[in-house]
C-alpha positions as CSV (number, residue, x, y, z in Angstrom):
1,X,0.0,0.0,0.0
2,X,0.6,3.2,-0.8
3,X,0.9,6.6,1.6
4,X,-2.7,4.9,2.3
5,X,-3.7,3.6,6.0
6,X,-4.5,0.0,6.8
7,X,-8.3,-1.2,7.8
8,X,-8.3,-4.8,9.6
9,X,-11.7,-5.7,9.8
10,X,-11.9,-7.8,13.6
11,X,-14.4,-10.0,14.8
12,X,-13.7,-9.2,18.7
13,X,-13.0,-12.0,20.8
14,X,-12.1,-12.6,24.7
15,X,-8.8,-13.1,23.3
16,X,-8.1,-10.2,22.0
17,X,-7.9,-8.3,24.5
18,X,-4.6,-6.7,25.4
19,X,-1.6,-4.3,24.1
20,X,-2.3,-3.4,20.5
21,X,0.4,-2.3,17.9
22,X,0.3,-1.9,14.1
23,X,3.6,-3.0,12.3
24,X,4.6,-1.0,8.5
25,X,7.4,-2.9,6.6
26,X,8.7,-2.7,3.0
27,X,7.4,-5.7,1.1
28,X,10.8,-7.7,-0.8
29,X,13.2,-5.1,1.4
30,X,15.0,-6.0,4.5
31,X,17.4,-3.4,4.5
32,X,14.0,-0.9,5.4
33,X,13.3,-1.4,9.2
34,X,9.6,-1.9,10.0
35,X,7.9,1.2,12.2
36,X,5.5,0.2,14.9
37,X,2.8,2.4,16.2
38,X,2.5,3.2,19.8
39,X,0.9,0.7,21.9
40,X,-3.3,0.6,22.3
41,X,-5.0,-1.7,25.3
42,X,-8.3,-3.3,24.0
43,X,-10.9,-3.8,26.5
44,X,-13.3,-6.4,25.6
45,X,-16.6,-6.0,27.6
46,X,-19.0,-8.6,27.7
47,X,-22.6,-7.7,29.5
48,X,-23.2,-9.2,32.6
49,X,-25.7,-12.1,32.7
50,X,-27.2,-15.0,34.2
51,X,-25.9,-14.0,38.3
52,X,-26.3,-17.1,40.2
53,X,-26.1,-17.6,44.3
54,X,-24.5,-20.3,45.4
55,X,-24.0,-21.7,48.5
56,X,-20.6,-23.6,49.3
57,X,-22.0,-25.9,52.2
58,X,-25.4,-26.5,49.9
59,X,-26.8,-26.3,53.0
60,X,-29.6,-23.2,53.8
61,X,-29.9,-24.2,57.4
62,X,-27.0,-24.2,60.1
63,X,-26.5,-23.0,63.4
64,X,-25.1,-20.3,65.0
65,X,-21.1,-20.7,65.4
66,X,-20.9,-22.4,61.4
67,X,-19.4,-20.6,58.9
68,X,-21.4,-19.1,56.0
69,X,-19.6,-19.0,52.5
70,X,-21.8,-17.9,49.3
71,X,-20.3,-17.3,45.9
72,X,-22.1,-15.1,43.1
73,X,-21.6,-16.4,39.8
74,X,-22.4,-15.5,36.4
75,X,-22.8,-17.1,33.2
76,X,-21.3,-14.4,31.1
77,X,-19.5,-10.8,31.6
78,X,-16.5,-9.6,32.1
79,X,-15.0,-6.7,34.6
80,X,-17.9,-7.7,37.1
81,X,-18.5,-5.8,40.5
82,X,-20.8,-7.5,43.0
83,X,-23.1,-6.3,45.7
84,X,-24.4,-8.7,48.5
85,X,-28.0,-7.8,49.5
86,X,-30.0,-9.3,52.9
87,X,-33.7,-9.1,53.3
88,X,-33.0,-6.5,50.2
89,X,-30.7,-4.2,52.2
90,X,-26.9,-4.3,52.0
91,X,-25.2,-6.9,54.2
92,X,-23.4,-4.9,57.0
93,X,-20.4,-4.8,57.2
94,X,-18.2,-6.6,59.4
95,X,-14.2,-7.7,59.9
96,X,-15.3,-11.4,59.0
97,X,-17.4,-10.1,56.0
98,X,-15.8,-10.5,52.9
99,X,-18.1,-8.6,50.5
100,X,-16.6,-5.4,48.9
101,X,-16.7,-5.4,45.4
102,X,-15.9,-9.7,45.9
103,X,-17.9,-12.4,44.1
104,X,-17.6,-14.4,47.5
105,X,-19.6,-13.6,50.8
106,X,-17.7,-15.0,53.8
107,X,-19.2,-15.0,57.9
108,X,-16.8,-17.0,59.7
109,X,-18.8,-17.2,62.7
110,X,-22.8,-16.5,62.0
111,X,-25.5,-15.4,65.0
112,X,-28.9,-15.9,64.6
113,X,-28.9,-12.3,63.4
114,X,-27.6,-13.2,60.0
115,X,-30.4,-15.4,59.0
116,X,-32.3,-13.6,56.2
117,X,-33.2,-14.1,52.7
118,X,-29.7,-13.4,50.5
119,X,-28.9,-12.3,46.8
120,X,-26.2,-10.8,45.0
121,X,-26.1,-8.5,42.0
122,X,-23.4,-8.4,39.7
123,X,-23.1,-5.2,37.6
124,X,-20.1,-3.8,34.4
125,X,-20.6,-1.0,32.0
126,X,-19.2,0.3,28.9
127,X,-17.6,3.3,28.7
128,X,-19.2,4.6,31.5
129,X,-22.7,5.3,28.6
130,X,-24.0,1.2,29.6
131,X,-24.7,-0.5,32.4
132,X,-25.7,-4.0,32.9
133,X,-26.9,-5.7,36.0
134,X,-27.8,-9.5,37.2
135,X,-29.4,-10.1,40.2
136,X,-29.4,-13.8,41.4
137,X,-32.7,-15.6,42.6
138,X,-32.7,-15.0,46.6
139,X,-31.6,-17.6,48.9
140,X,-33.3,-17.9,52.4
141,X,-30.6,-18.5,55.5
142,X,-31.7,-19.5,58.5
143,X,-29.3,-19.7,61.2
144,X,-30.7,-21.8,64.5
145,X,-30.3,-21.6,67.8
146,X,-28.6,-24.2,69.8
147,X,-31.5,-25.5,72.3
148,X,-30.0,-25.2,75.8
149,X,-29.7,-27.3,78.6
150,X,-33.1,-27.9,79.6
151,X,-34.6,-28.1,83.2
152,X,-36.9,-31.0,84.6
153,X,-39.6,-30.7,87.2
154,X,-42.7,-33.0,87.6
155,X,-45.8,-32.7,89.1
156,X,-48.7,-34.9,90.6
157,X,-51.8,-34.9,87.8
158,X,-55.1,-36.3,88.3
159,X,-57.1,-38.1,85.4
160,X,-60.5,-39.4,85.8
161,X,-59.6,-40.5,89.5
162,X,-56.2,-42.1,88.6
163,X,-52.9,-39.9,89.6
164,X,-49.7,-40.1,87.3
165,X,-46.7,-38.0,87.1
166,X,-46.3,-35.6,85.1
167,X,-42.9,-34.2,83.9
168,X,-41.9,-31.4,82.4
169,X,-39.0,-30.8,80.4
170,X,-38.5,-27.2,79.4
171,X,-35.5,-25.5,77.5
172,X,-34.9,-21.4,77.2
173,X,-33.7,-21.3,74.2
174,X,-33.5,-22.9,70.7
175,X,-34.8,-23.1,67.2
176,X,-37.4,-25.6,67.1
177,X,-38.1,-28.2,66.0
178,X,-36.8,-29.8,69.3
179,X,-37.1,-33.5,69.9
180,X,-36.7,-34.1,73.9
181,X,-36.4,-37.7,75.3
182,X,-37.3,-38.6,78.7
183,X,-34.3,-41.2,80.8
184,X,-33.7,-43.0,83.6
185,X,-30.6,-44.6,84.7
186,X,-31.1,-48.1,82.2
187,X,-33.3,-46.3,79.4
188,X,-35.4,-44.2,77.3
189,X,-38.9,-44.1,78.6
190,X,-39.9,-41.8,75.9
191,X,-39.4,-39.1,73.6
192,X,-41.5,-36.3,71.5
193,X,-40.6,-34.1,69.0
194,X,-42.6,-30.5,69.3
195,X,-42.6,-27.4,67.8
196,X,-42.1,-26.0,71.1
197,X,-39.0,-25.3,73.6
198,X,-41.1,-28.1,76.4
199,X,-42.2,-31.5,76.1
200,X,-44.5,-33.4,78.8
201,X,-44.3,-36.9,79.7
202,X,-46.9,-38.8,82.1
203,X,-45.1,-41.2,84.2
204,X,-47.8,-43.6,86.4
205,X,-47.8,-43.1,90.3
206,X,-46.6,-45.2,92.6
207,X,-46.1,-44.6,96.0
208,X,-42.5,-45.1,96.7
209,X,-40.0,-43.7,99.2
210,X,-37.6,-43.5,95.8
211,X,-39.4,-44.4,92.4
212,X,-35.6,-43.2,90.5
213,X,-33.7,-40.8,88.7
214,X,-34.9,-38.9,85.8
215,X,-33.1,-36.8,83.2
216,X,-34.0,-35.0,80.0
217,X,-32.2,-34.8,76.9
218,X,-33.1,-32.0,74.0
219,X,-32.1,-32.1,70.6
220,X,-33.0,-29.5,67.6
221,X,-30.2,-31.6,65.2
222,X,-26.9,-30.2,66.3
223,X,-25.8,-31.1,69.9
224,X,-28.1,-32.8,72.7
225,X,-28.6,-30.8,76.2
226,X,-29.0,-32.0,79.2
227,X,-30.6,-31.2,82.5
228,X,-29.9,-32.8,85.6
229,X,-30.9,-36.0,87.2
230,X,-34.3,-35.5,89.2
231,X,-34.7,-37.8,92.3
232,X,-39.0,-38.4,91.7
233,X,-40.1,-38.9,95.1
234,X,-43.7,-39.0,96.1
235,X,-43.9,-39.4,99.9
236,X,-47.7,-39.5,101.3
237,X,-48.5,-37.1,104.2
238,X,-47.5,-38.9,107.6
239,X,-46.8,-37.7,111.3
240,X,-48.2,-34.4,113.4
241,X,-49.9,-31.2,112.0
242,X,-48.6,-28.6,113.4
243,X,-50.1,-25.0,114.3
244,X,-48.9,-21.8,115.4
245,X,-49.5,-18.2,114.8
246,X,-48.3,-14.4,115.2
247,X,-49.8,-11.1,115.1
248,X,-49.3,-7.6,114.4
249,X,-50.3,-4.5,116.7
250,X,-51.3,-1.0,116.4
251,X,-51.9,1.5,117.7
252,X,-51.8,1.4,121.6
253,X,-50.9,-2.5,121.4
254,X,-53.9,-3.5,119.9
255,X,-54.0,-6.3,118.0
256,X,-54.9,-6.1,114.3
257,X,-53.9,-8.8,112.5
258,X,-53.5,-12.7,113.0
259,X,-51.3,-15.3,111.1
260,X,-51.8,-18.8,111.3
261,X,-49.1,-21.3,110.1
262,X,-50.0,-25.0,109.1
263,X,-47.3,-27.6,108.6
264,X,-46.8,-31.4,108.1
265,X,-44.4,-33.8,109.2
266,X,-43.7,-35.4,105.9
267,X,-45.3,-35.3,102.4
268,X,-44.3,-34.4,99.2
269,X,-47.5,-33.2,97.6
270,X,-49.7,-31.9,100.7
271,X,-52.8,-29.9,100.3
272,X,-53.8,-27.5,102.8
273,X,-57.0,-26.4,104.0
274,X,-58.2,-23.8,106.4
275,X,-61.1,-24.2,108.9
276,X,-62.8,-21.4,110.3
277,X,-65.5,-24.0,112.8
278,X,-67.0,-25.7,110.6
279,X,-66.7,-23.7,107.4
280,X,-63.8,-24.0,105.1
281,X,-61.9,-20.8,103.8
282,X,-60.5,-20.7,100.6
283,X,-58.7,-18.4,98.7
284,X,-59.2,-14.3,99.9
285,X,-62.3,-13.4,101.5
286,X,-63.5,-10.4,103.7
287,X,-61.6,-10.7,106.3
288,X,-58.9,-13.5,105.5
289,X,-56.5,-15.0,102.6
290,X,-55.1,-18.2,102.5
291,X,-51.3,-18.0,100.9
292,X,-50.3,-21.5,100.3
293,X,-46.3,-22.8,99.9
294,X,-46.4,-26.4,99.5
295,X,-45.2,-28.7,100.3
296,X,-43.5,-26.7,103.1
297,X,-46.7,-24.6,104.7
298,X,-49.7,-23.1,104.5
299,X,-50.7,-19.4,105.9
300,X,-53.7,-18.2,106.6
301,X,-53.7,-13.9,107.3
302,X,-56.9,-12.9,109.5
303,X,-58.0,-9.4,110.6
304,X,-59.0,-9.1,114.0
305,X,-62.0,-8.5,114.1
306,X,-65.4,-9.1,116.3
307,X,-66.7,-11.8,113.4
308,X,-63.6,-13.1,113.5
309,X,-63.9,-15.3,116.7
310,X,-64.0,-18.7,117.0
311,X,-62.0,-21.9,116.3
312,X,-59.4,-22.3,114.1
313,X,-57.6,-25.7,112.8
314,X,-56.1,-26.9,109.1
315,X,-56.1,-30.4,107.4
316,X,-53.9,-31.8,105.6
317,X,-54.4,-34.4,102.6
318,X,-52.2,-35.5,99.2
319,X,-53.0,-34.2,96.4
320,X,-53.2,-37.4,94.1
321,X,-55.2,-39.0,97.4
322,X,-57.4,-37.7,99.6
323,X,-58.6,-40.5,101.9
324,X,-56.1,-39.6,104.5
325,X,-56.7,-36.8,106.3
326,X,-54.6,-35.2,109.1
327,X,-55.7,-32.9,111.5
328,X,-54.3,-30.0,113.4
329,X,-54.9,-29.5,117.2
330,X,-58.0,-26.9,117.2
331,X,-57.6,-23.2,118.8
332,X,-59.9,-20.8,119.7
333,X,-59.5,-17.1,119.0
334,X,-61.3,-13.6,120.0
335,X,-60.6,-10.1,119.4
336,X,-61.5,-9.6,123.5
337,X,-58.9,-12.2,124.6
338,X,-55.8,-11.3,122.1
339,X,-56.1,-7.7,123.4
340,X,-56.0,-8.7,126.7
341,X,-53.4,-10.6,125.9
342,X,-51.2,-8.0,124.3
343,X,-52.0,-6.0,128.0
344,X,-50.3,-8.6,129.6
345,X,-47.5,-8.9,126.7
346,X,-47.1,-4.7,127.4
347,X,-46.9,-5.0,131.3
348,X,-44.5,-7.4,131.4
349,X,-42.2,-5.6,128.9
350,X,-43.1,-2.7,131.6
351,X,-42.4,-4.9,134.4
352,X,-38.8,-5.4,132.6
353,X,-37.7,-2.2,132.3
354,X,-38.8,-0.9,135.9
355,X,-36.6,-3.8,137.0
356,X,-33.1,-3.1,134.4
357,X,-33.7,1.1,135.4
358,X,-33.6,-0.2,139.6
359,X,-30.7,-2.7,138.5
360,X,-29.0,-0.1,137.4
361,X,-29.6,2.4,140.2
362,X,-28.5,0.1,142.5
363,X,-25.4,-0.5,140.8
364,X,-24.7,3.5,140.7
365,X,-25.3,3.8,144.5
366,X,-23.4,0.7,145.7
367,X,-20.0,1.7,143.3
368,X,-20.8,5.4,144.8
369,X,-20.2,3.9,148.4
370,X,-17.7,1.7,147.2
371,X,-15.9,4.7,146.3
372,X,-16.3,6.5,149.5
373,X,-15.1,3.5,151.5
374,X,-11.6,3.3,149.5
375,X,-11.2,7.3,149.7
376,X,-11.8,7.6,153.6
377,X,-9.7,4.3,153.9
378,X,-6.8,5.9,151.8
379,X,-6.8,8.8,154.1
380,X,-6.5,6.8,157.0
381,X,-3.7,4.9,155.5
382,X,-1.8,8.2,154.7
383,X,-2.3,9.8,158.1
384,X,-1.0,6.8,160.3
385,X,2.2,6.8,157.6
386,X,2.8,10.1,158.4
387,X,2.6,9.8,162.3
388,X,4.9,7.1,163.0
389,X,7.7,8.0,164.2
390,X,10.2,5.8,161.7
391,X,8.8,7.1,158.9
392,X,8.8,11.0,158.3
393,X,6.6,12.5,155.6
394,X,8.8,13.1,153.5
395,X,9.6,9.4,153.4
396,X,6.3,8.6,152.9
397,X,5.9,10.8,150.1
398,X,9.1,9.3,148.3
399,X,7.7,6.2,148.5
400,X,4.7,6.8,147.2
């Protein structure tokens, strides 16, 4: 050619891109040295398509503590920037986030707070006139809860006249579902598997000084908890009832309030009840309220009032059985006698005092003659030192 300038018609590949020259030689003449053109990068862009999420594990549910590690990919592009999006707002960023500008979303250690629905965007441009973008399908992450060691307790049930056991096994925390499983030292008596953080298990009543240990076990699919062994006794009420009370005064030591405390010598699952003669008080009424703490007491709060009088007593019977039925020793109680009572109570305390106020003024006077005695005998002393004759004053009063 000619003075005239070179056209190579290109069909672009991924391949060509790079450094750029253009190379003149003489055709037939190697004695003319070639030019070469400066140097010209080609950027091949290819739009971004096809963004896929993808998780490494292949696993959408873990629990808290695993490692999360998604990668975006993308079926074609080229010079692709990524953006990770949670619950459609950017993932926050954190030291053990890897997700600026990265195809690859790393958590090393994930909290149930990272659970969320997840998707990536992948986005180039030309020449700064285009734009394409990609957005992947979203992914939903759900990071569970560990179930923690539950606790065991058990109570004394009633069904259709027949009593069982019932135990409880009850965890704070945890993603359900949680399966819990009910042991005793050879085996598993049972198990259930709830969408709850409890489980219930009836266990039949016998009436044993020891009917064994029981433990429960909860697992939601990573690692099993466990409570601690529960000794299930269930001792029937035996021995004395026993009854005493207190009171609170008032004003000028009268007496406005009476407590009552009811107690059994043994029993596991007693049940209380209040007496007032013959009728039976329950619960809070007009001038009482009946504050039960099994198995350990019962209390019974009365005002003293004039329709208050008259004979107290509790009984005591199991729950899960009530053809046993202890009694306490019955008193009797009036407004008239506990003030005269508290009279008594007030002049003895009286009586008391008068007696430490003369103990004391005794004690003054006989330490005041005690100290007269020793000064009039130290006088004495010093006279008849001074008056004998082998012993001049001024003797004495070196010696002393």
């Amino acid at each position: 050619m000619n003075g005239e300038m070179a056209h190579f018609p290109l069909i672009v590949k991924f391949d060509h891109e790079g450094d750029l020259e253009c190379v003149a030689s003489v055709q037939n003449n190697s004695l003319i040295q070639p030019n070469v053109s400066e140097t010209h990068y080609l950027r091949v862009v290819e739009p971004v398509d096809g963004a896929q999420l993808v998780v490494h594990s292949g696993q959408t549910e873990i629990f808290e503590g695993d490692p999360l590690v998604m990668l975006c990919d993308v079926i074609a592009g080229t010079r692709v920037s990524f953006r990770w999006l949670v619950d459609d707002q950017p993932v926050p960023q954190h030291p053990l986030n890897l997700t600026s500008q990265s195809d690859l979303l790393f958590i090393n250690r994930t909290s149930t707070q990272d659970s969320g629905s997840y998707m990536c965007v992948a986005t180039n441009q030309f020449n700064k006139t285009q734009y394409f973008t990609s957005n992947s399908t979203a992914v939903l992450i759900t990071v569970k809860e560990h179930v923690s060691n539950p606790n065991i307790s058990f109570t004394v049930i009633e069904d259709f006249q027949h009593y069982s056991v019932l135990v409880t096994c009850r965890s704070t925390r945890g993603t359900p579902p949680v399966t819990f499983s009910l042991y005793n030292k050879k085996a598993v008596i049972s198990n259930q598997t709830v969408d709850d953080l409890y489980a219930s298990f009836n266990v039949p009543l016998i009436l044993e000084p020891h009917l064994g240990e029981l433990q429960c076990r909860a697992d939601n699919g990573n690692r099993i908890g466990y409570s601690q062994w529960m000794t299930l006794d269930v001792v029937a009420v035996h021995g004395p009832v026993m009854m005493h009370y207190d009171y609170d005064m008032g004003e000028n030591f009268a007496v406005v309030g009476l407590r009552f405390y009811c107690s059994v010598a043994k029993g596991s699952h007693p049940r209380y009840q209040w007496f007032l003669n013959r009728t039976l008080l329950e619960g809070r009424g007009t001038f009482y309220w009946v504050v039960h703490q099994p198995p350990e007491r019962s209390i019974l709060h009365v005002s003293a009032e004039t329709r208050t009088a008259g004979t107290y007593h509790c009984e005591v019977t199991d729950r899960f059985n009530n053809t046993t039925v202890l009694k306490s020793e019955k008193w009797y109680f009036n407004k008239e006698a506990l003030n005269r009572l508290s009279v008594v109570v007030v002049a003895a305390v009286f009586g008391c005092f008068v007696f430490l106020v003369s103990l004391v003024s005794v004690c003054c006077c006989v330490g005041l003659v005690i100290s007269e005695f020793r000064f009039y005998s130290f006088n004495r002393h010093r006279f008849f030192i001074c008056s004998h004759p082998d012993h001049p004053c001024e003797t004495w009063r070196h010696l002393l």
